[in-house]
CHARMM internal coordinates of N, CA and C (Angstrom, degrees):
IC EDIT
DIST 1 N 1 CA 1.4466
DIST 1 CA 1 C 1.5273
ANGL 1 N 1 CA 1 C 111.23
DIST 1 C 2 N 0.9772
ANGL 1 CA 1 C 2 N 116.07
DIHE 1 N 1 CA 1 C 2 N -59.47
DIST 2 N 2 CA 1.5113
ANGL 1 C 2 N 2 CA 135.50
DIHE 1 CA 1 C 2 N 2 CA 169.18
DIST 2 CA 2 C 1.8911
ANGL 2 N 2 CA 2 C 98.75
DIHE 1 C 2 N 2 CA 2 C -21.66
DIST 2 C 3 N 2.1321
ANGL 2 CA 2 C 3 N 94.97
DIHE 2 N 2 CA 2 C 3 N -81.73
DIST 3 N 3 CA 1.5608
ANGL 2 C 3 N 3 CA 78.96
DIHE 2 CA 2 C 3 N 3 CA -166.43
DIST 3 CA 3 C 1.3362
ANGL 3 N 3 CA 3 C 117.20
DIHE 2 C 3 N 3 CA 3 C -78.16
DIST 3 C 4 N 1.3047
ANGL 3 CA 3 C 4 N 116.17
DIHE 3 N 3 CA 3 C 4 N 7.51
DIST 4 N 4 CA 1.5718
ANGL 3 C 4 N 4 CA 113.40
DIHE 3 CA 3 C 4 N 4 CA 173.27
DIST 4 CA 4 C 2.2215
ANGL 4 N 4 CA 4 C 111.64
DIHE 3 C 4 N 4 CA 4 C -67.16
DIST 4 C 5 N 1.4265
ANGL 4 CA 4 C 5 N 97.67
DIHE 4 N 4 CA 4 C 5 N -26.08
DIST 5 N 5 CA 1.3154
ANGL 4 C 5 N 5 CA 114.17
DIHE 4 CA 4 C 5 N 5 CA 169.97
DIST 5 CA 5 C 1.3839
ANGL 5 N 5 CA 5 C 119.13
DIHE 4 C 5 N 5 CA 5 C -56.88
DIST 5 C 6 N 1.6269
ANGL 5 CA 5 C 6 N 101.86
DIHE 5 N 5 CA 5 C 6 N -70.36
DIST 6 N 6 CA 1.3022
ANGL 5 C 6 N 6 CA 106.31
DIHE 5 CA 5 C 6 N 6 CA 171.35
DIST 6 CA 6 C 1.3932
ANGL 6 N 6 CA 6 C 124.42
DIHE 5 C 6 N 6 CA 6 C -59.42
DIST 6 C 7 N 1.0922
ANGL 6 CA 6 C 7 N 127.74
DIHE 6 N 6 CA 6 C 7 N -25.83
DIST 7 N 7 CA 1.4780
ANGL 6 C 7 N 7 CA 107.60
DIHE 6 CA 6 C 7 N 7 CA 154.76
DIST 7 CA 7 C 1.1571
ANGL 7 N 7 CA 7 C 129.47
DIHE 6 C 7 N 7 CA 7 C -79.98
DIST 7 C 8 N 1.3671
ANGL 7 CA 7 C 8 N 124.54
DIHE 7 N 7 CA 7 C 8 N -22.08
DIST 8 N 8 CA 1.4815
ANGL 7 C 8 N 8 CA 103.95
DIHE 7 CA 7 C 8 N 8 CA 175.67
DIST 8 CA 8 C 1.9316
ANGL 8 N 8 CA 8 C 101.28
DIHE 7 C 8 N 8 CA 8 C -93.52
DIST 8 C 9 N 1.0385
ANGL 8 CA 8 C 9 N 105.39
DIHE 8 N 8 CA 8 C 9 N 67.38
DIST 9 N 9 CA 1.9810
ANGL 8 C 9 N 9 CA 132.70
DIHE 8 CA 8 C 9 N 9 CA -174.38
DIST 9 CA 9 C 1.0888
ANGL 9 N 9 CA 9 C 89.91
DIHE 8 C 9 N 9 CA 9 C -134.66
DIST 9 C 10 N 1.3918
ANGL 9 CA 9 C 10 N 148.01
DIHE 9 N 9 CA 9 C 10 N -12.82
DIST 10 N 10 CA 1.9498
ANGL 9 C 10 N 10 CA 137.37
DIHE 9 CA 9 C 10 N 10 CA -146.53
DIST 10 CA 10 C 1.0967
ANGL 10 N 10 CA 10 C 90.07
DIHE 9 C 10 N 10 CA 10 C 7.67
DIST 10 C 11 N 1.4922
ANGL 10 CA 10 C 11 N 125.98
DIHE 10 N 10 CA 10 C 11 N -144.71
DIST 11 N 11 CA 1.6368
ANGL 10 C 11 N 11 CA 145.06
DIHE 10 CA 10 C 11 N 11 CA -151.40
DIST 11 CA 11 C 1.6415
ANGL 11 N 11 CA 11 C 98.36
DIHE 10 C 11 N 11 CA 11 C -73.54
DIST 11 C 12 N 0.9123
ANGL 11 CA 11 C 12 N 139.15
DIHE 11 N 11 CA 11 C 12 N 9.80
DIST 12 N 12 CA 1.6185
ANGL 11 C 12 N 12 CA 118.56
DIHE 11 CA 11 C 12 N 12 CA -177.97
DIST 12 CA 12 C 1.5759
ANGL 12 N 12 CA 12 C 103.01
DIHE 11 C 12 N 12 CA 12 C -123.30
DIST 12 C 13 N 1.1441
ANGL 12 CA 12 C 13 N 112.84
DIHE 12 N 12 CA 12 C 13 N 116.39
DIST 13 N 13 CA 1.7173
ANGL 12 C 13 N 13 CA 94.64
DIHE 12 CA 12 C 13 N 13 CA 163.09
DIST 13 CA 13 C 1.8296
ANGL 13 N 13 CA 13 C 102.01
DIHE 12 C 13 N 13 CA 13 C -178.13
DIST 13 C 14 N 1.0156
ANGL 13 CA 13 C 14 N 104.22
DIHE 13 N 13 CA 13 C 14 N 165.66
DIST 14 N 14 CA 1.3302
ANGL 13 C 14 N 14 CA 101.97
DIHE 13 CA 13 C 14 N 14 CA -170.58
DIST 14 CA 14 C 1.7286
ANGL 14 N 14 CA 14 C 124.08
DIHE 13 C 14 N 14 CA 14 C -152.13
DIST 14 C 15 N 1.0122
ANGL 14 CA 14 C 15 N 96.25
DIHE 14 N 14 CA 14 C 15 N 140.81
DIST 15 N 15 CA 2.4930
ANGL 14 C 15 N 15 CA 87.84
DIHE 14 CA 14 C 15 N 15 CA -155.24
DIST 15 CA 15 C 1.5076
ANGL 15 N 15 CA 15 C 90.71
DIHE 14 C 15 N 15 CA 15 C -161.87
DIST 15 C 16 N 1.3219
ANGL 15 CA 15 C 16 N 78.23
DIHE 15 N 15 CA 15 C 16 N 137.25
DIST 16 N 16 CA 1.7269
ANGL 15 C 16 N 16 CA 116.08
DIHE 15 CA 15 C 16 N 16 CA -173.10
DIST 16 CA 16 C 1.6734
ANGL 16 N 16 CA 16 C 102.33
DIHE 15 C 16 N 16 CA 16 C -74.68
DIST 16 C 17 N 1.1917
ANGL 16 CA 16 C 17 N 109.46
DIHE 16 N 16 CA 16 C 17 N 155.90
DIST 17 N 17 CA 1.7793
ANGL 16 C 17 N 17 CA 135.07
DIHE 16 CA 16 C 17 N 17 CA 170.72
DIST 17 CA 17 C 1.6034
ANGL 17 N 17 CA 17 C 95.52
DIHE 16 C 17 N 17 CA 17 C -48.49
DIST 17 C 18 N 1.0382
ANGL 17 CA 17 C 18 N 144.83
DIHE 17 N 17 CA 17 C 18 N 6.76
DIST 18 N 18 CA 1.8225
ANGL 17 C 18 N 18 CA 134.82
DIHE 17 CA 17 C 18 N 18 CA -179.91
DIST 18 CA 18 C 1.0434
ANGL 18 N 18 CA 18 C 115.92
DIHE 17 C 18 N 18 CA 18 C -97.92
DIST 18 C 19 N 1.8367
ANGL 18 CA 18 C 19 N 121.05
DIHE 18 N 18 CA 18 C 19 N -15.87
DIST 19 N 19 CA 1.2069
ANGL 18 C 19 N 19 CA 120.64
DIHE 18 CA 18 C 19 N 19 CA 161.31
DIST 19 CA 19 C 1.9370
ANGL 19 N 19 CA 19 C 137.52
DIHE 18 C 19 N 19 CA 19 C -132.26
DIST 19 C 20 N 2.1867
ANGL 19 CA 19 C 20 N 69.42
DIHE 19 N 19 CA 19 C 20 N 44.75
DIST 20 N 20 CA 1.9841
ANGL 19 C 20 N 20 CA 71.38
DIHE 19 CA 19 C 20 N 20 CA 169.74
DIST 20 CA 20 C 0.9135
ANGL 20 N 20 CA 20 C 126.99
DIHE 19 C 20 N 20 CA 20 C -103.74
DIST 20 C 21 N 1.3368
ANGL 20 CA 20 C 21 N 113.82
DIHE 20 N 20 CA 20 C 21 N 15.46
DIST 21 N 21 CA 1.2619
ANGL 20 C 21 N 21 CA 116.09
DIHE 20 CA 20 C 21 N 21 CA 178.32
DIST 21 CA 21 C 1.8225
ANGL 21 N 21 CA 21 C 109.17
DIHE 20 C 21 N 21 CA 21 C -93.91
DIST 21 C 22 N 1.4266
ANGL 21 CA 21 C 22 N 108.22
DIHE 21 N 21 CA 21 C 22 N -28.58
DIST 22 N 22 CA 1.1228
ANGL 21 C 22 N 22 CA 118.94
DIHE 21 CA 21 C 22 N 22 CA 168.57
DIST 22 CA 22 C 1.6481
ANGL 22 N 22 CA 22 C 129.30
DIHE 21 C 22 N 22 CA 22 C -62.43
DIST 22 C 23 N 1.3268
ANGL 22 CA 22 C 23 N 98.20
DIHE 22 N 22 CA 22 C 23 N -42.05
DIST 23 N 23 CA 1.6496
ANGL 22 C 23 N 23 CA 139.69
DIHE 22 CA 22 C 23 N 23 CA -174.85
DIST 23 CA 23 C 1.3247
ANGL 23 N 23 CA 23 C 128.32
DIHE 22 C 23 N 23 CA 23 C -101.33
DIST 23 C 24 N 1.4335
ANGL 23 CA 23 C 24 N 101.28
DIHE 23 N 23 CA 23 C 24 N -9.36
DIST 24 N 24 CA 1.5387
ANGL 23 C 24 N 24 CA 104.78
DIHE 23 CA 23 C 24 N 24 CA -158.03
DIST 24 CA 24 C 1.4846
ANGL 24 N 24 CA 24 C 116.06
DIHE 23 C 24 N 24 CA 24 C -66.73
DIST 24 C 25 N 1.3296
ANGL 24 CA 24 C 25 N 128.71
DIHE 24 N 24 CA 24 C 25 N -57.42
DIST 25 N 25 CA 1.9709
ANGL 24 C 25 N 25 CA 102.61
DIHE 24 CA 24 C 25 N 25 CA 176.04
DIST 25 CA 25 C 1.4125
ANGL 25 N 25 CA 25 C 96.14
DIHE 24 C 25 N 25 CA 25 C -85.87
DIST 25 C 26 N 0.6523
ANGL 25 CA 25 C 26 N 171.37
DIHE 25 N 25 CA 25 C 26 N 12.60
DIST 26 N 26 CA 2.2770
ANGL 25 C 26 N 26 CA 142.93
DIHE 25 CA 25 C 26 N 26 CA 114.50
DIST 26 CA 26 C 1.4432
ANGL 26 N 26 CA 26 C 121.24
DIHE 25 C 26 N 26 CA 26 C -47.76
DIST 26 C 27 N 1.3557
ANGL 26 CA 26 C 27 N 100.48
DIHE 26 N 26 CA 26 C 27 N -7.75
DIST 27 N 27 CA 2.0454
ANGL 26 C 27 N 27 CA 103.49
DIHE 26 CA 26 C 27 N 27 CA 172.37
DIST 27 CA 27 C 1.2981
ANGL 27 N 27 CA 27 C 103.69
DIHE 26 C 27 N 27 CA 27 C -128.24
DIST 27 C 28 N 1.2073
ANGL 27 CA 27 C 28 N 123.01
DIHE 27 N 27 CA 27 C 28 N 2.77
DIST 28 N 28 CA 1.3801
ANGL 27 C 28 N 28 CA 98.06
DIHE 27 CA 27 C 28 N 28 CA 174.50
DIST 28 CA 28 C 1.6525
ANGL 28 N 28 CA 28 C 92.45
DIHE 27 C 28 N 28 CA 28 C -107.96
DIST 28 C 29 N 1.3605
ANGL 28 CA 28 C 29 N 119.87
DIHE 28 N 28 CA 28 C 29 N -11.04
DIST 29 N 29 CA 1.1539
ANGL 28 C 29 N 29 CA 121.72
DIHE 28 CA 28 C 29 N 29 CA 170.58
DIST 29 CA 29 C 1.8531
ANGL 29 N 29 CA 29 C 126.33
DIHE 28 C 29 N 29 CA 29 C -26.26
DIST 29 C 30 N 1.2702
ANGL 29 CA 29 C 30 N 71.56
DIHE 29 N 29 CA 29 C 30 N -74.85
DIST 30 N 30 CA 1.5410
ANGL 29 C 30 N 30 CA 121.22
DIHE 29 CA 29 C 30 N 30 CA -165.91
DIST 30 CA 30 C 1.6659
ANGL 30 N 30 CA 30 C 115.87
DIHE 29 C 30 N 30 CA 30 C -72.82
DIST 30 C 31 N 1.6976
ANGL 30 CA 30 C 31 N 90.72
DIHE 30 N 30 CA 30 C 31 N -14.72
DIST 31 N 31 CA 2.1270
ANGL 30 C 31 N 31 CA 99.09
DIHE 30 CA 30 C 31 N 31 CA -170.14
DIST 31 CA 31 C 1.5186
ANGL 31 N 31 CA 31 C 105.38
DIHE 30 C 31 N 31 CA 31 C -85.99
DIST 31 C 32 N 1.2870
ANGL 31 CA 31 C 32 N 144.88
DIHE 31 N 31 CA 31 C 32 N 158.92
DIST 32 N 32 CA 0.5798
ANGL 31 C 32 N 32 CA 142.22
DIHE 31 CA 31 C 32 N 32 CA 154.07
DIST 32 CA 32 C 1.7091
ANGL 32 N 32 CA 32 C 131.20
DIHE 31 C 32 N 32 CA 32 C -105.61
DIST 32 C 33 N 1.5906
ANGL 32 CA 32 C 33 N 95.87
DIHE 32 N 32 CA 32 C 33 N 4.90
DIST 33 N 33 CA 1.6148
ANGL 32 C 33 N 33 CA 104.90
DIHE 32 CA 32 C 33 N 33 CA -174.22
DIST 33 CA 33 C 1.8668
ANGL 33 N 33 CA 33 C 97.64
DIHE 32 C 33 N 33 CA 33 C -161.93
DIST 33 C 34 N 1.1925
ANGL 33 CA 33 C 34 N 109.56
DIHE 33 N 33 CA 33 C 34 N 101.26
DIST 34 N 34 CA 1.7256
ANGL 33 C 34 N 34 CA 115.63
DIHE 33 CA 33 C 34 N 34 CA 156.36
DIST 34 CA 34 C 1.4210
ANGL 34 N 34 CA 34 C 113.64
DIHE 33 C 34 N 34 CA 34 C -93.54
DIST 34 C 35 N 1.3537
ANGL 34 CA 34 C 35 N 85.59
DIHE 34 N 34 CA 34 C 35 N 120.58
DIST 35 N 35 CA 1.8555
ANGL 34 C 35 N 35 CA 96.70
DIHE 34 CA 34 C 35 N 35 CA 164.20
DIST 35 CA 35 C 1.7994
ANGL 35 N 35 CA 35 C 99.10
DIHE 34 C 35 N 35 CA 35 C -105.61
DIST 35 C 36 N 1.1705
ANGL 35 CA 35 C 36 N 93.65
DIHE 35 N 35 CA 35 C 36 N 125.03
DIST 36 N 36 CA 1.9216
ANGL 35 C 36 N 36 CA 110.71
DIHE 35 CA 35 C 36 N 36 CA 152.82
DIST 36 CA 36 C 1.1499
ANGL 36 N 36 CA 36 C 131.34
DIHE 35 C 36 N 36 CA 36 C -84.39
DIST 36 C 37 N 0.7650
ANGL 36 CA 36 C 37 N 136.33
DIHE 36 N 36 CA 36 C 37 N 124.08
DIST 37 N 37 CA 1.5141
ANGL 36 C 37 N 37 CA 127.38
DIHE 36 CA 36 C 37 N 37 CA 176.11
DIST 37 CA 37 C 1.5232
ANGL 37 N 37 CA 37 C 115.71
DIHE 36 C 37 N 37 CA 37 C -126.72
DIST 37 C 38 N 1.5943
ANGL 37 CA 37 C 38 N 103.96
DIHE 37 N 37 CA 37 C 38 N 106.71
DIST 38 N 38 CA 1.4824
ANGL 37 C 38 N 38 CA 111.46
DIHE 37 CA 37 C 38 N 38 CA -179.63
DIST 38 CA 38 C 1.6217
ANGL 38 N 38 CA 38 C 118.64
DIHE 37 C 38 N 38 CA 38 C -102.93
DIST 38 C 39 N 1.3123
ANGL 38 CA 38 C 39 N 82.50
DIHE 38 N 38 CA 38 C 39 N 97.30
DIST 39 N 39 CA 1.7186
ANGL 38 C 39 N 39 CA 90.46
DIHE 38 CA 38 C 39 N 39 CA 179.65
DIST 39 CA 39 C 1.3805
ANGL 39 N 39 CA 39 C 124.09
DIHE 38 C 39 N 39 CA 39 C -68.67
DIST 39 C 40 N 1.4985
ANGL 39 CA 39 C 40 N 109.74
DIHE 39 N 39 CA 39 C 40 N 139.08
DIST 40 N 40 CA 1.5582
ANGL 39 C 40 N 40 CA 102.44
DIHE 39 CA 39 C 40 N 40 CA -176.29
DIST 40 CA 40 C 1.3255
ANGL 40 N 40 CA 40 C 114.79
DIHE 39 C 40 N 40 CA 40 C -61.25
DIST 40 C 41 N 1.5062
ANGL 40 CA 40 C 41 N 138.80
DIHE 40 N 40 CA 40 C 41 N 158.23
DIST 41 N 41 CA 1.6559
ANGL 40 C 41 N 41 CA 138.43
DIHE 40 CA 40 C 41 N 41 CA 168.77
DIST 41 CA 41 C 0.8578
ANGL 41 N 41 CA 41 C 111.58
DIHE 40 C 41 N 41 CA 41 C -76.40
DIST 41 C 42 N 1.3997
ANGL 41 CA 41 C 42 N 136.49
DIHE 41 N 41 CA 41 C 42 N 26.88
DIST 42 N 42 CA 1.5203
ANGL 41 C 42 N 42 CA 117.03
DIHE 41 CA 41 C 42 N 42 CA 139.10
DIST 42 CA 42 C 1.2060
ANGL 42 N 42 CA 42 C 118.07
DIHE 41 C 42 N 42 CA 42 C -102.58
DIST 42 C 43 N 1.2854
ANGL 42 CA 42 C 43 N 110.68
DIHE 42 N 42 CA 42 C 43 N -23.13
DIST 43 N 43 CA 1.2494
ANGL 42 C 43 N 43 CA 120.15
DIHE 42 CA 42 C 43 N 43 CA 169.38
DIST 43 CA 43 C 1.6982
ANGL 43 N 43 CA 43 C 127.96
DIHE 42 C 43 N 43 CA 43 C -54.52
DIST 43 C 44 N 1.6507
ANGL 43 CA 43 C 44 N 102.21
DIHE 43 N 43 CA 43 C 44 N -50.08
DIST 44 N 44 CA 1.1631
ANGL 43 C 44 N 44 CA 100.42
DIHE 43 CA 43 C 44 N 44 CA 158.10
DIST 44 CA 44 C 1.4859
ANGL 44 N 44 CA 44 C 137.44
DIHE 43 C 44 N 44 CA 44 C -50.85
DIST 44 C 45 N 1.4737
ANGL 44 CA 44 C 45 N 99.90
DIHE 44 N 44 CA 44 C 45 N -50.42
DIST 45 N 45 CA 1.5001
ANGL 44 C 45 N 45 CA 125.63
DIHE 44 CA 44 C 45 N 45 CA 169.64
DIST 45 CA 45 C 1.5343
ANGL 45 N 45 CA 45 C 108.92
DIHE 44 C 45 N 45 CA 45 C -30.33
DIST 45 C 46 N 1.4859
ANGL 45 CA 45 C 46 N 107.76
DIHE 45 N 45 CA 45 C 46 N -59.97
DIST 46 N 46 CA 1.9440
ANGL 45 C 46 N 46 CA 108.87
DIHE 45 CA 45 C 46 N 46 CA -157.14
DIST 46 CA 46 C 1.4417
ANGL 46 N 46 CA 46 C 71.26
DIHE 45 C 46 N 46 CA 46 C -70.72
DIST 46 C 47 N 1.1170
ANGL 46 CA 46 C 47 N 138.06
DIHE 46 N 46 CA 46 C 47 N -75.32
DIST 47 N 47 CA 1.5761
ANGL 46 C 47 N 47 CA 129.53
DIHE 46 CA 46 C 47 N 47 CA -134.37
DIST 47 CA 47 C 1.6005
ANGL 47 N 47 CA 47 C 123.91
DIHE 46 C 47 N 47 CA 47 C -55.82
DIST 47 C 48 N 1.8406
ANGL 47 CA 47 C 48 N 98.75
DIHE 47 N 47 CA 47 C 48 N -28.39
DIST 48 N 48 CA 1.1548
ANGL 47 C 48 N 48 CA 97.69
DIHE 47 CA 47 C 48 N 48 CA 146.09
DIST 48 CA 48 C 1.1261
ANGL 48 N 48 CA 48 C 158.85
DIHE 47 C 48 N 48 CA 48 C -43.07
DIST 48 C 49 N 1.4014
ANGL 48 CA 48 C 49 N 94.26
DIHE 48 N 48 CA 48 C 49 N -67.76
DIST 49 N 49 CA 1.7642
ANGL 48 C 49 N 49 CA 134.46
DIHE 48 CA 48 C 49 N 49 CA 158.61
DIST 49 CA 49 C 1.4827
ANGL 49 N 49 CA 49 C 110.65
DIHE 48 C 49 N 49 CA 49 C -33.48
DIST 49 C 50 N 1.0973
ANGL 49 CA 49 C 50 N 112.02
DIHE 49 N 49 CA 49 C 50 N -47.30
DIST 50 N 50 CA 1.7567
ANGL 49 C 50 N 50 CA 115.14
DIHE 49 CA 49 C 50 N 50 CA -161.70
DIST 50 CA 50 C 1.3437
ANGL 50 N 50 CA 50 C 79.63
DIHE 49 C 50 N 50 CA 50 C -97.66
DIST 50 C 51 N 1.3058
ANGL 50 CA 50 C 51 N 140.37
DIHE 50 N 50 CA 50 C 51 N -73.26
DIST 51 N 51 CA 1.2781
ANGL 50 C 51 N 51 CA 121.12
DIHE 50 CA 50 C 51 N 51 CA -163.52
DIST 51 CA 51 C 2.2361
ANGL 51 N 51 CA 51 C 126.40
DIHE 50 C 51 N 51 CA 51 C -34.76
DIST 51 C 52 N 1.6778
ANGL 51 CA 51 C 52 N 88.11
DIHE 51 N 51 CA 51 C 52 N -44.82
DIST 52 N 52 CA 1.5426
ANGL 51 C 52 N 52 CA 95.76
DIHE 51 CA 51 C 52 N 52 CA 174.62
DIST 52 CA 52 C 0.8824
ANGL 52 N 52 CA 52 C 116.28
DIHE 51 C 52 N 52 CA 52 C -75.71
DIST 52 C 53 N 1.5668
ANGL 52 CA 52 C 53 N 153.01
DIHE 52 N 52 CA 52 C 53 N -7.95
DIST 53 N 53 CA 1.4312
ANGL 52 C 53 N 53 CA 172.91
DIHE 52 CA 52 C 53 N 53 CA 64.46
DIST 53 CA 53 C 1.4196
ANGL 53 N 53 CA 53 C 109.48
DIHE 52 C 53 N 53 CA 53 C 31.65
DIST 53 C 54 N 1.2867
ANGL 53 CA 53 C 54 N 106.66
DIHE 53 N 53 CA 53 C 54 N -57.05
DIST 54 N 54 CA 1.5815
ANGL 53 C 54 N 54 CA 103.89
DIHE 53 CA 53 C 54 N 54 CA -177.10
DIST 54 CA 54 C 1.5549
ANGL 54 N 54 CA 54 C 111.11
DIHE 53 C 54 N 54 CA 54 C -85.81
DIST 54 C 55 N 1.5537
ANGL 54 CA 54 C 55 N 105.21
DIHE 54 N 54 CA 54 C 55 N -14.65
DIST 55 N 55 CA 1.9160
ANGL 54 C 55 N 55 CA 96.25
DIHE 54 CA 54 C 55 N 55 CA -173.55
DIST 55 CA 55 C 1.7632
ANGL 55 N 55 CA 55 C 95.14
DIHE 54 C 55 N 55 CA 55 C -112.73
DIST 55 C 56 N 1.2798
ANGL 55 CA 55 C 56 N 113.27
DIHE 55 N 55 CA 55 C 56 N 7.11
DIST 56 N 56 CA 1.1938
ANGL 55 C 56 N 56 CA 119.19
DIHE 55 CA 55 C 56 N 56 CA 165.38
DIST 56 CA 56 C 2.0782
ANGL 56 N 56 CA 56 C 99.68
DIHE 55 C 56 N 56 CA 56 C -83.03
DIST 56 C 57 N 0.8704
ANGL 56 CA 56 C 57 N 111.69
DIHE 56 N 56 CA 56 C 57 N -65.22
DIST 57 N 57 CA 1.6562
ANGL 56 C 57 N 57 CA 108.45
DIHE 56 CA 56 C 57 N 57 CA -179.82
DIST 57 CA 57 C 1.7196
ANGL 57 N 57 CA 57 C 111.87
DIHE 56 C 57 N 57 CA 57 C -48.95
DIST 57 C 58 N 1.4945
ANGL 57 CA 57 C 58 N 110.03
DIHE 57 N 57 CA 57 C 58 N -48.08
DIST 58 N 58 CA 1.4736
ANGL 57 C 58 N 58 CA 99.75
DIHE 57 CA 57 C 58 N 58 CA -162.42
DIST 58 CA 58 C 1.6090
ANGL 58 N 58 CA 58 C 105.31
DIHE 57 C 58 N 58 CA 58 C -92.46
DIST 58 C 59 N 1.6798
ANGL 58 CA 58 C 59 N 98.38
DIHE 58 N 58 CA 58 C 59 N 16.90
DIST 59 N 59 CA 2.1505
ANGL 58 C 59 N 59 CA 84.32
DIHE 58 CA 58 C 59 N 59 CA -176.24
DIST 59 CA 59 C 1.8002
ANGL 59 N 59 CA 59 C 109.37
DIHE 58 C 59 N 59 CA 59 C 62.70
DIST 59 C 60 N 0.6718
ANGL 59 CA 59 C 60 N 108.49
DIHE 59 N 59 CA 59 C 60 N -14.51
DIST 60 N 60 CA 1.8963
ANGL 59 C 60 N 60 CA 97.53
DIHE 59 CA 59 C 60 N 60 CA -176.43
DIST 60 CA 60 C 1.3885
ANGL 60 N 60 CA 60 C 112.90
DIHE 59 C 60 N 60 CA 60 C -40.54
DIST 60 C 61 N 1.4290
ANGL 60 CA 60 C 61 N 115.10
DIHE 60 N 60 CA 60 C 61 N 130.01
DIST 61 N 61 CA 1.4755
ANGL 60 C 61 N 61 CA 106.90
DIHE 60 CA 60 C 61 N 61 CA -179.02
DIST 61 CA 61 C 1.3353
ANGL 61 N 61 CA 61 C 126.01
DIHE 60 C 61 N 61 CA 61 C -90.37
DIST 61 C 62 N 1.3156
ANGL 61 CA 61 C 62 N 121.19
DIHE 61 N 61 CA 61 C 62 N 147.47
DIST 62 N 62 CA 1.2318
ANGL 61 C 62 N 62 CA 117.10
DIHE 61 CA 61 C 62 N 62 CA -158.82
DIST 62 CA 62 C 1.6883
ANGL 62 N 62 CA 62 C 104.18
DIHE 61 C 62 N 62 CA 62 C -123.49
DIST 62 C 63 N 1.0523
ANGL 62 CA 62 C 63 N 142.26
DIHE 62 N 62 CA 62 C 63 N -159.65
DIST 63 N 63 CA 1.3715
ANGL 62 C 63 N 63 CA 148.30
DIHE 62 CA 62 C 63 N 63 CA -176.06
DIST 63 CA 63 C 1.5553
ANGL 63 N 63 CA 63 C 102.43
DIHE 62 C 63 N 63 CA 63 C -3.43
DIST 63 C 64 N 1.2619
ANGL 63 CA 63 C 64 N 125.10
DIHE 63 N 63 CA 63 C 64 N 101.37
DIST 64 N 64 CA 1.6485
ANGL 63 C 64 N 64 CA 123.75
DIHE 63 CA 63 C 64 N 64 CA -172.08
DIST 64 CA 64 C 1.8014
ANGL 64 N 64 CA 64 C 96.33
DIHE 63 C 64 N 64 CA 64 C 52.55
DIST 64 C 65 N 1.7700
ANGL 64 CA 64 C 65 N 99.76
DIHE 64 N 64 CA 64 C 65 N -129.48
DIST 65 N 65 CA 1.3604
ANGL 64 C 65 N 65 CA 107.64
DIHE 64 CA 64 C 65 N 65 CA -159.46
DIST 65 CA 65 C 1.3919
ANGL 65 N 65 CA 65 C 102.81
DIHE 64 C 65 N 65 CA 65 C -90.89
DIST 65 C 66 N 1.0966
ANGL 65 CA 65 C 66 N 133.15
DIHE 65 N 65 CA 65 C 66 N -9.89
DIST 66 N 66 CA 1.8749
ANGL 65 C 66 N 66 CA 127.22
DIHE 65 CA 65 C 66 N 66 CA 175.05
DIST 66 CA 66 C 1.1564
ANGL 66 N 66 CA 66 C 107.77
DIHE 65 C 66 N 66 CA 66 C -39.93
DIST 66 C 67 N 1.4606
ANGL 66 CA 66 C 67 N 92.71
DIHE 66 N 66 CA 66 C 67 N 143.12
DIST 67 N 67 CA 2.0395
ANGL 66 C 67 N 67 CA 106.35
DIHE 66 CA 66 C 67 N 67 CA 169.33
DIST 67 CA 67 C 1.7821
ANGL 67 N 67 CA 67 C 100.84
DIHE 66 C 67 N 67 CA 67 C -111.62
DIST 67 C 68 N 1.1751
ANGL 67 CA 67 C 68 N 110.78
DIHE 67 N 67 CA 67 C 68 N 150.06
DIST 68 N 68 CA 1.4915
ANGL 67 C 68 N 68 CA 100.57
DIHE 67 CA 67 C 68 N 68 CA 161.75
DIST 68 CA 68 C 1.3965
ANGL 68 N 68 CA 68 C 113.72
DIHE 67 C 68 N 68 CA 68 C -78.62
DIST 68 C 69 N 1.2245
ANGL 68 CA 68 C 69 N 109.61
DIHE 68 N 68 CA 68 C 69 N 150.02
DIST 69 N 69 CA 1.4288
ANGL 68 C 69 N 69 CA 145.05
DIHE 68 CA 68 C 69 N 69 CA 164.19
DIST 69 CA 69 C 1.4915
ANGL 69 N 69 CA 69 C 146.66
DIHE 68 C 69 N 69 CA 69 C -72.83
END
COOR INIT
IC SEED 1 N 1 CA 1 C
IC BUILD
């Protein structure tokens, strides 16, 4: 589904690191510009942290019906 998307995108389109592993030589094919972005580990860390923190307080469900924990 995915690369059926990106092609009917012709030259414009744009997709996150979640599907190169799926996609990866048919999108990297076809890209003409990868940006990486290596975030420092703490950085990742708080964003985590606060994120499971915050969906830990409000119950919000996450993957189908899961609550965090």
């Amino acid at each position: 589904m995915v690369e059926s998307r990106l092609n009917d995108a012709g030259d414009s389109w744009i997709t996150d690191g979640q599907y190169l592993t799926a996609l990866g030589p048919s999108m990297l094919e076809s890209a003409d510009t990868i940006i990486w972005l290596e975030l420092p580990w703490r950085v990742i860390f708080w964003r985590t942290f606060t994120r499971a923190v915050a969906r830990t307080r409000d119950r919000r469900l996450i993957c189908g019906e899961n609550v965090e924990t």
